[in-house]
PQR file with spaces between the fields and no chain letter, atoms N, CA, C, O and H, PARSE charges and radii, in Angstrom:
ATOM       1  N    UNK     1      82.141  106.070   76.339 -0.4000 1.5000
ATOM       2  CA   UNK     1      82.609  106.752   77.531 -0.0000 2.0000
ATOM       3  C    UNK     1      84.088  106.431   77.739  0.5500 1.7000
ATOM       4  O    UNK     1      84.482  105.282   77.538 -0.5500 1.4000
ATOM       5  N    UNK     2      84.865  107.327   78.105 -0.4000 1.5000
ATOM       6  CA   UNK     2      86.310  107.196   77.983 -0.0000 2.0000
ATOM       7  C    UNK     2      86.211  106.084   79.092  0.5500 1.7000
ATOM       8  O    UNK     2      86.652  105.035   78.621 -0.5500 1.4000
ATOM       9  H    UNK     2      84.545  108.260   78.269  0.4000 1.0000
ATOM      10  N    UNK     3      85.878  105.961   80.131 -0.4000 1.5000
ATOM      11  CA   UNK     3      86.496  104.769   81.359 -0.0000 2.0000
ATOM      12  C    UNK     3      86.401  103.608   80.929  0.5500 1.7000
ATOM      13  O    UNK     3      86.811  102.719   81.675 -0.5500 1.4000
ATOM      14  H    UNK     3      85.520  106.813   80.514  0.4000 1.0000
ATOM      15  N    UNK     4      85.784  103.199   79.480 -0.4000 1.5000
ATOM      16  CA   UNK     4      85.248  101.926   79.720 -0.0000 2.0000
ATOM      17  C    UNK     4      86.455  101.411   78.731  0.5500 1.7000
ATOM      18  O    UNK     4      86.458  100.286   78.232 -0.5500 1.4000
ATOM      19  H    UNK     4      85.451  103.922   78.874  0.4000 1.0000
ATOM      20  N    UNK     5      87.331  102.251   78.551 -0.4000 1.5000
ATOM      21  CA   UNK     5      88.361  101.562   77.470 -0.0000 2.0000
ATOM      22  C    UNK     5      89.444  100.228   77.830  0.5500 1.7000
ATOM      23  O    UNK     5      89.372   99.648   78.913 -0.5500 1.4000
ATOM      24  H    UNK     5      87.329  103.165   78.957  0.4000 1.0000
ATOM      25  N    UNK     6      90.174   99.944   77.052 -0.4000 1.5000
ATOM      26  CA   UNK     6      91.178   98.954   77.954 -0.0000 2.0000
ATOM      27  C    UNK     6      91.728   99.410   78.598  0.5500 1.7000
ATOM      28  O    UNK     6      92.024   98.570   79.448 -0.5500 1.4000
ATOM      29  H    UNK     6      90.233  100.415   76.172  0.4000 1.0000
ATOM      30  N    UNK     7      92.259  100.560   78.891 -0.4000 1.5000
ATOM      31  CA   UNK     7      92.911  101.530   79.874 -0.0000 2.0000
ATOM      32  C    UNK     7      92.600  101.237   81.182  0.5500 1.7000
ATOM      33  O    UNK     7      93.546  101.115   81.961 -0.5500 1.4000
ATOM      34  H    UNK     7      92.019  101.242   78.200  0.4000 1.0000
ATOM      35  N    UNK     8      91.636  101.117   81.532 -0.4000 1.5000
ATOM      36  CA   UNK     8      90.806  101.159   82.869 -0.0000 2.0000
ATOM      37  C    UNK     8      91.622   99.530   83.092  0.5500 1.7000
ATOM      38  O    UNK     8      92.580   99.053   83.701 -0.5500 1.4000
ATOM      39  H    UNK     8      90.868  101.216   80.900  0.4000 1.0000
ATOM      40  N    UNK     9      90.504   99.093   82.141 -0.4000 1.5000
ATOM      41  CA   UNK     9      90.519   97.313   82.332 -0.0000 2.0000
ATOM      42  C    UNK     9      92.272   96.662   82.893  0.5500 1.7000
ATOM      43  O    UNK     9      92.541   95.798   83.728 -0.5500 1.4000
ATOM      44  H    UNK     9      89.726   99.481   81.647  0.4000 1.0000
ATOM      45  N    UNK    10      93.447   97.753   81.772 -0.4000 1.5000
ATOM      46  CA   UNK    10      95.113   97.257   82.515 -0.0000 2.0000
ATOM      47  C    UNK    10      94.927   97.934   83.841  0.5500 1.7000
ATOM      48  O    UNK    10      94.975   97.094   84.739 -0.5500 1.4000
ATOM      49  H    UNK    10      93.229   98.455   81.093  0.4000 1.0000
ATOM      50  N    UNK    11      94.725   99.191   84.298 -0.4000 1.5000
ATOM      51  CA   UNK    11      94.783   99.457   85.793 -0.0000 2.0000
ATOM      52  C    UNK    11      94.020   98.554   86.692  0.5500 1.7000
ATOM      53  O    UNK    11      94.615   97.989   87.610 -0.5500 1.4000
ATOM      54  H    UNK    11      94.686   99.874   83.568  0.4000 1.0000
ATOM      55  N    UNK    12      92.805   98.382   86.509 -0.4000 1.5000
ATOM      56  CA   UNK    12      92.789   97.214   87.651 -0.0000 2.0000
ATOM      57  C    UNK    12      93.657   95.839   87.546  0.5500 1.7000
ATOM      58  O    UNK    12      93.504   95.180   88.574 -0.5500 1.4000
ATOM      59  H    UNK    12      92.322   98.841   85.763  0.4000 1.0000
ATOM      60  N    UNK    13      94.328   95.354   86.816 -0.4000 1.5000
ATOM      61  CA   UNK    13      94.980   94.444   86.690 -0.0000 2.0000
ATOM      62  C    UNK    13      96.580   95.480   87.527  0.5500 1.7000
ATOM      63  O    UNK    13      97.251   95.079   88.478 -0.5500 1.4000
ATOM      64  H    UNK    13      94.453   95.889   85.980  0.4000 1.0000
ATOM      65  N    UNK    14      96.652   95.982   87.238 -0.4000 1.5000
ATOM      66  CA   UNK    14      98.095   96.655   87.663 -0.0000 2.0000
ATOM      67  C    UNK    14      97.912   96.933   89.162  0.5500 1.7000
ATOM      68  O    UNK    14      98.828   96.859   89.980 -0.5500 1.4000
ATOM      69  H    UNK    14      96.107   96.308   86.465  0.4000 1.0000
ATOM      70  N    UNK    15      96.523   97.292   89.470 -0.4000 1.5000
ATOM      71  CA   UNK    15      96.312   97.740   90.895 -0.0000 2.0000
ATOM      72  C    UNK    15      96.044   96.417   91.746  0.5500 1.7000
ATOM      73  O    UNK    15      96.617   96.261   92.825 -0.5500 1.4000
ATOM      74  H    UNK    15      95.779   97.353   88.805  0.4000 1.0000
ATOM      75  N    UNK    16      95.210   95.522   91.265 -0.4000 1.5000
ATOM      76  CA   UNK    16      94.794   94.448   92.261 -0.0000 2.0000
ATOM      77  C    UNK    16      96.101   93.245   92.106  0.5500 1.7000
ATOM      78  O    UNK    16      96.086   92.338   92.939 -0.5500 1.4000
ATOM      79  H    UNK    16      94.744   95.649   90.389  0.4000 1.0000
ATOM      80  N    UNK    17      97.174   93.246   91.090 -0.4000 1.5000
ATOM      81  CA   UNK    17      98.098   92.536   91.427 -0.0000 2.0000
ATOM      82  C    UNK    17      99.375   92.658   92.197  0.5500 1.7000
ATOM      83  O    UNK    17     100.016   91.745   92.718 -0.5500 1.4000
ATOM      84  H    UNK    17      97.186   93.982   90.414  0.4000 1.0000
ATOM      85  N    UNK    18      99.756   94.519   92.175 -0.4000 1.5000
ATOM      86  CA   UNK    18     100.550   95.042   92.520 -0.0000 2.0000
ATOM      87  C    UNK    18     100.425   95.693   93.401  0.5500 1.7000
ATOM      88  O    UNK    18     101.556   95.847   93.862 -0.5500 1.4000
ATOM      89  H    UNK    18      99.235   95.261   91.752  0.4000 1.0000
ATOM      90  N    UNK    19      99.084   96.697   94.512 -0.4000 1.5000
ATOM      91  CA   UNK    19      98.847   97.183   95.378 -0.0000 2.0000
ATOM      92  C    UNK    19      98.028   96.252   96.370  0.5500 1.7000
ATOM      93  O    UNK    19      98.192   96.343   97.587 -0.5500 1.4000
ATOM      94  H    UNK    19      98.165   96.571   94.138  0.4000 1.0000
ATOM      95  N    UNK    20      97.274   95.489   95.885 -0.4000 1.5000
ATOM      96  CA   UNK    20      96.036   94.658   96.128 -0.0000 2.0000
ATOM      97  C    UNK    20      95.103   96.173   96.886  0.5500 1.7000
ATOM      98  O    UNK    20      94.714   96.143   98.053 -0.5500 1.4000
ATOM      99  H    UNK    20      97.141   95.416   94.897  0.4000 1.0000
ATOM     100  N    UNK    21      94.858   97.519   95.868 -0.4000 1.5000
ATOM     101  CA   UNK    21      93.876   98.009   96.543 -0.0000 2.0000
ATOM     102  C    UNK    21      92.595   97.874   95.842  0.5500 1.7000
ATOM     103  O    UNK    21      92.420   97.431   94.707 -0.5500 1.4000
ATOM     104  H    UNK    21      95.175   97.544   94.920  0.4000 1.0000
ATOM     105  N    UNK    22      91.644   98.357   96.749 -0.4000 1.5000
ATOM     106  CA   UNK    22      90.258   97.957   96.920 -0.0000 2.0000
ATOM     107  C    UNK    22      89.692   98.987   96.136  0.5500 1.7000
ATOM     108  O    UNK    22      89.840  100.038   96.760 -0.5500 1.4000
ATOM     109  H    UNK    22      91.787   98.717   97.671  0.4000 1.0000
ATOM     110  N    UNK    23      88.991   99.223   94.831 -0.4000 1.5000
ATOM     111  CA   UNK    23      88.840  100.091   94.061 -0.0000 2.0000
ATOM     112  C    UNK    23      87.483  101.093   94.834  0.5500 1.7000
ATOM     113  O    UNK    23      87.235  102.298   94.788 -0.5500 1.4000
ATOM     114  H    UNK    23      88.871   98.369   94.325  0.4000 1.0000
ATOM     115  N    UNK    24      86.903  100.086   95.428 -0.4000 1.5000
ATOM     116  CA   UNK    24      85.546  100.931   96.539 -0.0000 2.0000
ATOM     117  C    UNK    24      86.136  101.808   97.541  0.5500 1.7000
ATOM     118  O    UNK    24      85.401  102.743   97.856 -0.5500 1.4000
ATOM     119  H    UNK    24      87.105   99.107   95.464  0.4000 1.0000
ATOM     120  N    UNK    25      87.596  101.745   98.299 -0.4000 1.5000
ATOM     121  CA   UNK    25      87.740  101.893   99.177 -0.0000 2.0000
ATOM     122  C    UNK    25      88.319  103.462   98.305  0.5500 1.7000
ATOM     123  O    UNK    25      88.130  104.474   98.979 -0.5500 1.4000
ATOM     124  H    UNK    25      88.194  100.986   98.044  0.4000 1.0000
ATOM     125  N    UNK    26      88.802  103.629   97.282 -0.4000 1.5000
ATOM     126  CA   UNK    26      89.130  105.205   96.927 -0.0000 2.0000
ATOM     127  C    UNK    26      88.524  106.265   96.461  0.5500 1.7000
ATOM     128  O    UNK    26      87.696  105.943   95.609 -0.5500 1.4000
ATOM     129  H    UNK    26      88.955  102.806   96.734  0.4000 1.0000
ATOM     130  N    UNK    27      88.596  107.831   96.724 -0.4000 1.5000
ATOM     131  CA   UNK    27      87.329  108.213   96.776 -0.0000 2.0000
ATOM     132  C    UNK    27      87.108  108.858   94.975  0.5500 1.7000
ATOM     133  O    UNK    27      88.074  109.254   94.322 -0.5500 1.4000
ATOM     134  H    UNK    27      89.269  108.093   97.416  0.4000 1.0000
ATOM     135  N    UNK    28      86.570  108.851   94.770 -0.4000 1.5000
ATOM     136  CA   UNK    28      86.077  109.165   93.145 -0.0000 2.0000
ATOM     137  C    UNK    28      87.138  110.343   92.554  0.5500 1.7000
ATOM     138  O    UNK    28      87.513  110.309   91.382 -0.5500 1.4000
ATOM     139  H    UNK    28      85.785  108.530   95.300  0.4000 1.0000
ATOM     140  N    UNK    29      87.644  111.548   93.645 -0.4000 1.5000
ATOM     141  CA   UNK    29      89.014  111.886   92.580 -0.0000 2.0000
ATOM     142  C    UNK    29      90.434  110.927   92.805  0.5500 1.7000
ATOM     143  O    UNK    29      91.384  111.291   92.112 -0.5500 1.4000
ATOM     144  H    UNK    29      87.339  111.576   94.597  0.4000 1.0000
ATOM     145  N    UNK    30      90.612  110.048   93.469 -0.4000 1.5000
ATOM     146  CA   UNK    30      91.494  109.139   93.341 -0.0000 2.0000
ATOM     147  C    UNK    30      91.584  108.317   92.377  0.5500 1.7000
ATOM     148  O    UNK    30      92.664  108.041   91.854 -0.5500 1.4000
ATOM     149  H    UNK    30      89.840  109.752   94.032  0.4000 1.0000
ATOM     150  N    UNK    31      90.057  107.639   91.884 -0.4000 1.5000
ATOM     151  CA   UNK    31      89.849  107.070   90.682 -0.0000 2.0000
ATOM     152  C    UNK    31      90.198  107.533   89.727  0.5500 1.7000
ATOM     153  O    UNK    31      90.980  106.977   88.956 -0.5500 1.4000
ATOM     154  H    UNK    31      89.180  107.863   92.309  0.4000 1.0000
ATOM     155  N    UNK    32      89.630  108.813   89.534 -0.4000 1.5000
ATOM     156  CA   UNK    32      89.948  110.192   88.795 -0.0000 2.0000
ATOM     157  C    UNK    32      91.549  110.178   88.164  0.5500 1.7000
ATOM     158  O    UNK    32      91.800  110.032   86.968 -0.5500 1.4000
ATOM     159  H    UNK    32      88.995  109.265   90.161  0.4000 1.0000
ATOM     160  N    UNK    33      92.712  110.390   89.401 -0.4000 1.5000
ATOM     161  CA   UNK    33      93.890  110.652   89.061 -0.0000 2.0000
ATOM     162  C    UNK    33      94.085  109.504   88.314  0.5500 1.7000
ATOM     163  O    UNK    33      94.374  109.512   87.117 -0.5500 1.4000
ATOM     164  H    UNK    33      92.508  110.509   90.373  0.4000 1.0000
ATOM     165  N    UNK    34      93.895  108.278   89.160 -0.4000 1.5000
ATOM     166  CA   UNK    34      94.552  106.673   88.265 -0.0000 2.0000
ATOM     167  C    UNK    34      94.285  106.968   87.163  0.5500 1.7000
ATOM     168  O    UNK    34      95.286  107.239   86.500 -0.5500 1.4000
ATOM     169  H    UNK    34      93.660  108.272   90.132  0.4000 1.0000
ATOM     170  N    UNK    35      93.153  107.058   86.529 -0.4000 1.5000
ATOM     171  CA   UNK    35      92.441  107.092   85.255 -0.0000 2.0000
ATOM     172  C    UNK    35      93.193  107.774   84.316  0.5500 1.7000
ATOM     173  O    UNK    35      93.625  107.381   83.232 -0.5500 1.4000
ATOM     174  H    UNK    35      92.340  106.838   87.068  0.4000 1.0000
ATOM     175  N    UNK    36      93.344  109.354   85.128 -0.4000 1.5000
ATOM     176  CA   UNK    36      93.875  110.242   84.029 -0.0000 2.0000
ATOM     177  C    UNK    36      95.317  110.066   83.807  0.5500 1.7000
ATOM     178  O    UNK    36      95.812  110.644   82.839 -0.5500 1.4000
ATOM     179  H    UNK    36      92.994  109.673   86.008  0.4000 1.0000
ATOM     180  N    UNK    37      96.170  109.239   84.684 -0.4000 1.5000
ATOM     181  CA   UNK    37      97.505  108.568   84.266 -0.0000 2.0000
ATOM     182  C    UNK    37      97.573  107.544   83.706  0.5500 1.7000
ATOM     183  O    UNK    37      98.730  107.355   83.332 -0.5500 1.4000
ATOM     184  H    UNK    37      95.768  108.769   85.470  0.4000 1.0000
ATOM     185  N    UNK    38      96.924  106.769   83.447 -0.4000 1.5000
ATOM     186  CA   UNK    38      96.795  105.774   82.534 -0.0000 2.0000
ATOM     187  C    UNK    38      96.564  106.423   80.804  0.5500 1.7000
ATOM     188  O    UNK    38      96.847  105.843   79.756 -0.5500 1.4000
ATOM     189  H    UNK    38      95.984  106.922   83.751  0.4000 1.0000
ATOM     190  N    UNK    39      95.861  108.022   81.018 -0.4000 1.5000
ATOM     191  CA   UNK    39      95.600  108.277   79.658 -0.0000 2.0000
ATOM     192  C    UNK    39      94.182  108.580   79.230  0.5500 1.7000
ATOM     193  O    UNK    39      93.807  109.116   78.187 -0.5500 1.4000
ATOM     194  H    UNK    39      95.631  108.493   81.869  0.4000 1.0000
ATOM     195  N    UNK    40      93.251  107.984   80.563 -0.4000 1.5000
ATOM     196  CA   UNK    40      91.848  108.145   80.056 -0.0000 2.0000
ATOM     197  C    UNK    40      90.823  109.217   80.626  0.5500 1.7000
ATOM     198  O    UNK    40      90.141  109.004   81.629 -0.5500 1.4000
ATOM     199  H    UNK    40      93.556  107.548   81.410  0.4000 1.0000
ATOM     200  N    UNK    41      90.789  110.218   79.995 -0.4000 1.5000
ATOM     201  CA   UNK    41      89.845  111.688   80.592 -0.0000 2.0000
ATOM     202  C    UNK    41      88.790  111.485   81.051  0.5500 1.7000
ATOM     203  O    UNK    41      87.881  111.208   80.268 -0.5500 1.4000
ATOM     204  H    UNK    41      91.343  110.391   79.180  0.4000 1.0000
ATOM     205  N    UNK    42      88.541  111.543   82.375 -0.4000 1.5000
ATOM     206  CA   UNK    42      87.515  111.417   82.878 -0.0000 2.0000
ATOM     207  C    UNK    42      87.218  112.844   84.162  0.5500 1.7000
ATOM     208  O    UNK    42      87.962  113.128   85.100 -0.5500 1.4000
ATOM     209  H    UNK    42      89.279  111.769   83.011  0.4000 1.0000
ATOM     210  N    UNK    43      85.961  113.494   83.793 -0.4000 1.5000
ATOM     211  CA   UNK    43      86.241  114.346   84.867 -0.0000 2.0000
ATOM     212  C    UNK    43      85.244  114.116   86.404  0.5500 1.7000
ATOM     213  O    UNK    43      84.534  113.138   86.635 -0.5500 1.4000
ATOM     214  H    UNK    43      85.357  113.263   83.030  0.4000 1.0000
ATOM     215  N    UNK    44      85.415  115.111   87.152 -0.4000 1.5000
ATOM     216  CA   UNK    44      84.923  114.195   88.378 -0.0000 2.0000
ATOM     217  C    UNK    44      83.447  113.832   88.502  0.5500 1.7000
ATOM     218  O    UNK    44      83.202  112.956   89.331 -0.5500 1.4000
ATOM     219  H    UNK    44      85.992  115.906   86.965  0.4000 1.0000
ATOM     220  N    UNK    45      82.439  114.338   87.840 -0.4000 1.5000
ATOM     221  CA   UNK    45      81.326  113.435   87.812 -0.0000 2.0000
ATOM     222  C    UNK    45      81.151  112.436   86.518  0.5500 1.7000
ATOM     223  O    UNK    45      80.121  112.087   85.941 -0.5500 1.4000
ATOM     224  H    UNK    45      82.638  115.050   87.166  0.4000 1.0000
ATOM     225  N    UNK    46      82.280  112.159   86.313 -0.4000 1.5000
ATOM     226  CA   UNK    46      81.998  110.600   85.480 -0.0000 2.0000
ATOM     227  C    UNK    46      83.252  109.648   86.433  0.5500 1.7000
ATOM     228  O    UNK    46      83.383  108.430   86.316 -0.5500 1.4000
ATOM     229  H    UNK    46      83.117  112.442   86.782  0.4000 1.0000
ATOM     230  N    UNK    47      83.963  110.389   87.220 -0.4000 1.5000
ATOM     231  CA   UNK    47      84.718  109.415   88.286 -0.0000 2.0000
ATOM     232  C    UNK    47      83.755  109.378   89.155  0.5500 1.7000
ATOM     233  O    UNK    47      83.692  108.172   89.396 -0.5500 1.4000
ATOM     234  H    UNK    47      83.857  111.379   87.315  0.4000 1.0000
ATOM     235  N    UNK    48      82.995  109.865   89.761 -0.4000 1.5000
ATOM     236  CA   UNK    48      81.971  109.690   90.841 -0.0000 2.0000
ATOM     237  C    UNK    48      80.639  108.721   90.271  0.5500 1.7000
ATOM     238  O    UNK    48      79.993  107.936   90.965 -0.5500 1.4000
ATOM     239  H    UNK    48      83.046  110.845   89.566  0.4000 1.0000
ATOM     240  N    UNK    49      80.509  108.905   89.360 -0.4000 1.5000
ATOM     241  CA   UNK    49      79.289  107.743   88.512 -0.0000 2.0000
ATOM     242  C    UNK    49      80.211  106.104   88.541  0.5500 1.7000
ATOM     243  O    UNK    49      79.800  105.003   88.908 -0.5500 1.4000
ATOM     244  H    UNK    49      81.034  109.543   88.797  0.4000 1.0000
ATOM     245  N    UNK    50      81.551  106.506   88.005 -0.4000 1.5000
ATOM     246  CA   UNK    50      82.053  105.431   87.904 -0.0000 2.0000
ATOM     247  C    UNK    50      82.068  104.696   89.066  0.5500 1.7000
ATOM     248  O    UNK    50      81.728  103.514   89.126 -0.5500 1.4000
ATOM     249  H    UNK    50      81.884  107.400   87.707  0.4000 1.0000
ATOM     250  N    UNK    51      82.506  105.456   90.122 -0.4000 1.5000
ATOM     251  CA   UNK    51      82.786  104.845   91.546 -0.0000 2.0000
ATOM     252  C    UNK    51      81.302  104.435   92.132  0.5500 1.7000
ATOM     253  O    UNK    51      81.364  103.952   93.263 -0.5500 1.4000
ATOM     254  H    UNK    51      82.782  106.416   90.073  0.4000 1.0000
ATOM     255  N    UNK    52      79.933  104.541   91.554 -0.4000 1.5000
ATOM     256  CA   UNK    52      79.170  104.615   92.063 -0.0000 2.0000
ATOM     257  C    UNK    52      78.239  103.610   91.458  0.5500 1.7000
ATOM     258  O    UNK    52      77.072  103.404   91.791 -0.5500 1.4000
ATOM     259  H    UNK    52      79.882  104.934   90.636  0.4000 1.0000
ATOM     260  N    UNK    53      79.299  102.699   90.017 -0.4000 1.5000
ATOM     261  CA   UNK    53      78.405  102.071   89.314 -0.0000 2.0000
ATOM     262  C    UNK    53      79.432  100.465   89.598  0.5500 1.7000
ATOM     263  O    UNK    53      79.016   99.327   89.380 -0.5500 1.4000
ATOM     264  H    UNK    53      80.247  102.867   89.746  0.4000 1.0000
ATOM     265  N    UNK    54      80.370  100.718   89.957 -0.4000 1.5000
ATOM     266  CA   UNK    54      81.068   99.463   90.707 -0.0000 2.0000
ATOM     267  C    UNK    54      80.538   98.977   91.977  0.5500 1.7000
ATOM     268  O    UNK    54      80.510   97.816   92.385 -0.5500 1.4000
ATOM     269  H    UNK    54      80.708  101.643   90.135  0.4000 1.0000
ATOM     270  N    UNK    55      80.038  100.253   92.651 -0.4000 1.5000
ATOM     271  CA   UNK    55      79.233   99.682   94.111 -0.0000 2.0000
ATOM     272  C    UNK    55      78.116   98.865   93.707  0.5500 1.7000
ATOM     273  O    UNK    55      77.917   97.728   94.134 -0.5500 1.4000
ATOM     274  H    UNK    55      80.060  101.196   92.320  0.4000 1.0000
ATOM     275  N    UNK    56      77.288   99.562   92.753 -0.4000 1.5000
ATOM     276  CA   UNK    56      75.679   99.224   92.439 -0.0000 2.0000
ATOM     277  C    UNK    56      75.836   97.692   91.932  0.5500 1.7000
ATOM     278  O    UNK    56      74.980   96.852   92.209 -0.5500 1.4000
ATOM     279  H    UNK    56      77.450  100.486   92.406  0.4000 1.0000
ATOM     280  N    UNK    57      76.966   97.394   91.185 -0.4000 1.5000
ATOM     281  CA   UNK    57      76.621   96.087   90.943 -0.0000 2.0000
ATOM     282  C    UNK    57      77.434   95.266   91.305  0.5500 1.7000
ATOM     283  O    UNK    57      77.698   94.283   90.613 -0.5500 1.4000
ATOM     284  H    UNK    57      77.662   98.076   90.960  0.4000 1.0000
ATOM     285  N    UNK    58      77.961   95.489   92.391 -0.4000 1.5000
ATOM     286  CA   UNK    58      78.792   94.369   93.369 -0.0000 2.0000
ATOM     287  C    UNK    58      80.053   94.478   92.897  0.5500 1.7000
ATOM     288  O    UNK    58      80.544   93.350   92.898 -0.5500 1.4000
ATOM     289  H    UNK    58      77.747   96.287   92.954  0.4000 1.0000
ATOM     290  N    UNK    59      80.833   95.296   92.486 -0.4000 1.5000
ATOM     291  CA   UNK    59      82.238   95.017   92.530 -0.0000 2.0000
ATOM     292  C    UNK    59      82.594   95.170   91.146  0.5500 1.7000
ATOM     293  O    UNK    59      81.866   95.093   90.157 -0.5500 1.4000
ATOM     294  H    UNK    59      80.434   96.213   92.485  0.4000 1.0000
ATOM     295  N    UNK    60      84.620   95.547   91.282 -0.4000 1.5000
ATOM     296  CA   UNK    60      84.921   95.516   90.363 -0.0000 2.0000
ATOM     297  C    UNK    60      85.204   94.267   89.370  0.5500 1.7000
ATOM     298  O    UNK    60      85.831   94.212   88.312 -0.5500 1.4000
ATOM     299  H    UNK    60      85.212   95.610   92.086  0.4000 1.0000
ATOM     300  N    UNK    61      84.586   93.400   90.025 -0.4000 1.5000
ATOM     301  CA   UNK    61      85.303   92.076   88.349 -0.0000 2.0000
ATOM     302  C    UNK    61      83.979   92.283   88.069  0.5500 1.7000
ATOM     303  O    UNK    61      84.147   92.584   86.888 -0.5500 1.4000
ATOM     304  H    UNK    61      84.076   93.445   90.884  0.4000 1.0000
ATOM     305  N    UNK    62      82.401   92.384   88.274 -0.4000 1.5000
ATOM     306  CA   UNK    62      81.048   92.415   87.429 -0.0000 2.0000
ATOM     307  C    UNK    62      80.992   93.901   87.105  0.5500 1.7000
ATOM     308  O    UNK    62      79.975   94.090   86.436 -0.5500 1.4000
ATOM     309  H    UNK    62      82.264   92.140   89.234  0.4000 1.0000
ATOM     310  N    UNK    63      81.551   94.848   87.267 -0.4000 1.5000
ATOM     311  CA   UNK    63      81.632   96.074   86.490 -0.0000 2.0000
ATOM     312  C    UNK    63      82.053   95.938   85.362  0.5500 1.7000
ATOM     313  O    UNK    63      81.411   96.224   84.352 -0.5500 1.4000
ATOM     314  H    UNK    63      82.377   94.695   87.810  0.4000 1.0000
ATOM     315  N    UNK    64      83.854   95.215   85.399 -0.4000 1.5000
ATOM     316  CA   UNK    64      84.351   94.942   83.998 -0.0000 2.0000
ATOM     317  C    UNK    64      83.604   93.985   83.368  0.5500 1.7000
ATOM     318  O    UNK    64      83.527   94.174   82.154 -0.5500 1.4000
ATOM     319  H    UNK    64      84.376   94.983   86.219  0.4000 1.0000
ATOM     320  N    UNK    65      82.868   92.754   83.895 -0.4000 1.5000
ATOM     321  CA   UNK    65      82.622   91.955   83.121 -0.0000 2.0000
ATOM     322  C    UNK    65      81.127   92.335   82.243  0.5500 1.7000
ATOM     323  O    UNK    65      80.716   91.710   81.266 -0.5500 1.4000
ATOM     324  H    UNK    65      82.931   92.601   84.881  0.4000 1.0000
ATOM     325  N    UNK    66      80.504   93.461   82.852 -0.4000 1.5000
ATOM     326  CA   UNK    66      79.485   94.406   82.609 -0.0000 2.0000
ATOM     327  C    UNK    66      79.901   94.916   81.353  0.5500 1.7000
ATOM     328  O    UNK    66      79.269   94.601   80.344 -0.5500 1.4000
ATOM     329  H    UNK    66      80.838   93.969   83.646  0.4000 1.0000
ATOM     330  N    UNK    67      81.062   95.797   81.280 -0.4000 1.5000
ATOM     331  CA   UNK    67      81.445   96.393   80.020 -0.0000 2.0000
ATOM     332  C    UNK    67      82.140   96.017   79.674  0.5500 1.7000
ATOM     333  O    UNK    67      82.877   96.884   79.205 -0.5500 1.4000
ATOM     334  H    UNK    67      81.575   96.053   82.100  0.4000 1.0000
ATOM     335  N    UNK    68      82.725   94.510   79.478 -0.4000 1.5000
ATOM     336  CA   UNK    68      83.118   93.771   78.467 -0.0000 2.0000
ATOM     337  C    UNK    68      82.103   93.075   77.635  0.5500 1.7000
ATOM     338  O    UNK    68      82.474   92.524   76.598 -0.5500 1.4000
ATOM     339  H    UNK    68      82.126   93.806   79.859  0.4000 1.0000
ATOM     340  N    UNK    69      80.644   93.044   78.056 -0.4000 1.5000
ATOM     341  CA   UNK    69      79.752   92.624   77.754 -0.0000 2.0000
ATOM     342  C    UNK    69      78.965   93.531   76.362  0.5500 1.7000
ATOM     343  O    UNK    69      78.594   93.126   75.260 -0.5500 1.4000
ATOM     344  H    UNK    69      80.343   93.492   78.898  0.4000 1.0000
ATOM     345  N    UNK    70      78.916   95.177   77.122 -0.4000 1.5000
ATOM     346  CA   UNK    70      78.509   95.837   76.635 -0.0000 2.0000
ATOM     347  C    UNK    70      79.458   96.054   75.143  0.5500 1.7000
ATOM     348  O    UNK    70      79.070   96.357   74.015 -0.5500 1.4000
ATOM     349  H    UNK    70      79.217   95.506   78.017  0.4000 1.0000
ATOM     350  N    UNK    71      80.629   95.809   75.584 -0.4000 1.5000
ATOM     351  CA   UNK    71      81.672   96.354   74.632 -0.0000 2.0000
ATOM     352  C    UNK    71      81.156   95.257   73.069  0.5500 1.7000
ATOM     353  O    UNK    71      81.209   95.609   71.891 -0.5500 1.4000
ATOM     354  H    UNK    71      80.944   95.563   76.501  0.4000 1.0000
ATOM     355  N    UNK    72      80.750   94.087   73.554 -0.4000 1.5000
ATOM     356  CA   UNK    72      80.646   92.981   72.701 -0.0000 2.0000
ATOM     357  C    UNK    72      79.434   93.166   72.079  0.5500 1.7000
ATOM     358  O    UNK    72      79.289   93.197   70.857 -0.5500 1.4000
ATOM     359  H    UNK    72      80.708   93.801   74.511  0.4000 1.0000
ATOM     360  N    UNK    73      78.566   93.287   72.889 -0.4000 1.5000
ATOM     361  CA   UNK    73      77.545   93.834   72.217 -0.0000 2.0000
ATOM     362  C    UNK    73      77.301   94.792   71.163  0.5500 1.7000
ATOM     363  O    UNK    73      76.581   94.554   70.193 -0.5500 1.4000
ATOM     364  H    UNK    73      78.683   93.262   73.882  0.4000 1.0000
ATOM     365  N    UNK    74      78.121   96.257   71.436 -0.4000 1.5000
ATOM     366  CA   UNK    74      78.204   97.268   70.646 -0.0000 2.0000
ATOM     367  C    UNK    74      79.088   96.982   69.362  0.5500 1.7000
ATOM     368  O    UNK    74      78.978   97.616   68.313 -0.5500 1.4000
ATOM     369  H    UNK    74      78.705   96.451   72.224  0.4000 1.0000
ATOM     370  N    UNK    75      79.987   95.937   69.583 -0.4000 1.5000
ATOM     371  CA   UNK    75      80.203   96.020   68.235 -0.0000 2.0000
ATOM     372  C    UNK    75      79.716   94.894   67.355  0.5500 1.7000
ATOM     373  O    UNK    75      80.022   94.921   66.163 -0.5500 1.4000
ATOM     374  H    UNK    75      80.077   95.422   70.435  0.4000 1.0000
ATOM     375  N    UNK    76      78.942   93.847   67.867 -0.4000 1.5000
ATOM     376  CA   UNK    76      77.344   93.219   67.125 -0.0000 2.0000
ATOM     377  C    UNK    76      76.776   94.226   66.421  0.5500 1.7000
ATOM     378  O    UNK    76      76.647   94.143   65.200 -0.5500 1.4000
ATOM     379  H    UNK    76      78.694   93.826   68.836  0.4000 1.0000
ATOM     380  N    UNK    77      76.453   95.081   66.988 -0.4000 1.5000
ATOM     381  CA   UNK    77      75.580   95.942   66.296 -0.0000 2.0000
ATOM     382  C    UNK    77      76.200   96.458   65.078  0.5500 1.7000
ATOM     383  O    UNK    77      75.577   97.229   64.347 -0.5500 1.4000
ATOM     384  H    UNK    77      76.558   95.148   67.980  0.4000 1.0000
């Protein structure tokens, strides 16, 4: 899935050191735009899943640490 690239992973580093904003608090085409300026295509129901899979598991550092997990995994395999 394009969001789960490092792309994503430098914007929250760029956003929570430099804006300190709240990635819950924007609404899924806001995610959307960040995303697609960083480079990574996402259209609005995979920004709305996205925004909806950071809520489900408490936040953005266990989202990334979710698919840094997954990422490790997949390439085990």
């Amino acid at each position: 899935m394009p969001f789960h690239d490092e792309t994503g992973t430098d914007l929250h580093r760029e956003i929570s050191m430099d804006d300190e904003i709240d990635i819950q608090d924007l609404a899924a085409d806001e995610i959307r735009e960040l995303l697609l300026e960083e480079g990574s295509e996402v259209d609005e129901h995979q920004a709305a899943a996205l925004k909806m899979f950071i809520q489900d598991i408490g936040g953005l550092e266990n989202a990334l640490a979710a698919v840094a997990m997954l990422d490790e995994l997949e390439r085990a395999a």
